[in-house]
N, C-alpha and C positions, 0 to 999 in steps of 0.2 A: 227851068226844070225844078219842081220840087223836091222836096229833098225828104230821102225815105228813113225809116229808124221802125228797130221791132218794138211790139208790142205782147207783152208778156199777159197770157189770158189762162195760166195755171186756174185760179179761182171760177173761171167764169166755165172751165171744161168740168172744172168737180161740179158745181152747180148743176151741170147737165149731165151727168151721171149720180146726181143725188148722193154726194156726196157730202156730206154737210159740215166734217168739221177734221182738223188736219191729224187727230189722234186717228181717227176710223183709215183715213191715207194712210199714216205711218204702220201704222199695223200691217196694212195689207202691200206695204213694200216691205215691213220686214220678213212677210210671208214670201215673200217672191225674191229675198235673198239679197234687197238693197240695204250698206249699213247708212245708217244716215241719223241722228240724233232730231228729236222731236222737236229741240229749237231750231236747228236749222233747217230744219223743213217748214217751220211755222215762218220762217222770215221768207224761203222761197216762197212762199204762197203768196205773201203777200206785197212781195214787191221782187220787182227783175233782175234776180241776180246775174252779178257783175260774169263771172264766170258757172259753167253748170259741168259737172262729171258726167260722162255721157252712158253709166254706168247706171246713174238716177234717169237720166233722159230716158232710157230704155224701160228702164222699171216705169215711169210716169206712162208711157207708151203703151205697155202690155195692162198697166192696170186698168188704166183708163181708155182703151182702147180707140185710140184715137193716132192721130199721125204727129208729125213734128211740128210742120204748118198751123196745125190747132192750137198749140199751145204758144209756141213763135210766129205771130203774124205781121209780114212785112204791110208796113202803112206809112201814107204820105202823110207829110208836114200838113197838108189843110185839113186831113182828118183831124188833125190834133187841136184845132178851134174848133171842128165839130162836137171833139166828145165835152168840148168845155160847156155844150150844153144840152148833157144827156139829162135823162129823166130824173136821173141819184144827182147828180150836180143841182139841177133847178129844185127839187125837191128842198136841197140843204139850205137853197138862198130863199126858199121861202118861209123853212124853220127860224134860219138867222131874223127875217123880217119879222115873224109871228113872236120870237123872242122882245125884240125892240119895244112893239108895239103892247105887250103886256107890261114892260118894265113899270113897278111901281111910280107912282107919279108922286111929285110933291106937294104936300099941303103946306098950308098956314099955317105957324104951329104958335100961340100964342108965347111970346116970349117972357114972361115972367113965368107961368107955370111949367115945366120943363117935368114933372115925377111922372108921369105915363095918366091911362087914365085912369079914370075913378073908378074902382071896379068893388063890388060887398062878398064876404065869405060868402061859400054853400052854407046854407044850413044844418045844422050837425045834430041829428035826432037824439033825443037822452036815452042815457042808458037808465034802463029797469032793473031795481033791486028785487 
């Protein structure tokens, strides 16, 4: 039997209701009568809080019009190696690679001369009396 655990998808319900950034939420739950402070809504969004006031739950509900389900979704343990390789995950591991492979490389650097290179001033036009 797998074994199930939620999955918090606050961000992913604002995303589809074009919602785009968590001051535009806090606003319109403060319009709707939820108190809630701008940091700790910016940490809900971003990751599953431990415990939720069901006082927010309701205001996230009404604003975003959406159900409980949407935002808490129950999923099994093999989903959980699935998302290991969603599109934003493989993306990052192909950043990480594209990183690597740019890294400056080493040259030979002749070891008696070590001052940089040889480089001549601009030219410095005269001034006119």
């Amino acid at each position: 039997m797998n074994k199930k655990y939620l999955s918090w998808r606050l961000d992913v319900v604002m995303a589809e209701r074009k919602i785009k950034t968590v001051t535009e939420l806090h606003r319109m739950l403060v319009a709707h009568g939820v108190k809630i402070s701008s940091a700790q809504l910016s940490r809900i969004v971003q990751q599953k809080p431990q415990r939720i006031n069901t006082e927010l739950l309701d205001g996230l509900i009404n604003i975003l019009n959406c159900t409980a389900s949407d935002i808490l979704q129950v999923e099994e343990e093999t989903s959980m190696r699935e998302q290991q390789t969603t599109p934003q995950n493989l993306h990052n591991q192909q950043l990480k690679k594209q990183k690597k492979a740019s890294a400056p490389k080493i040259i030979n650097i002749d070891k008696k001369d070590l001052t940089g290179p040889k480089v001549s001033a601009f030219p410095v036009a005269k001034k006119s009396r």
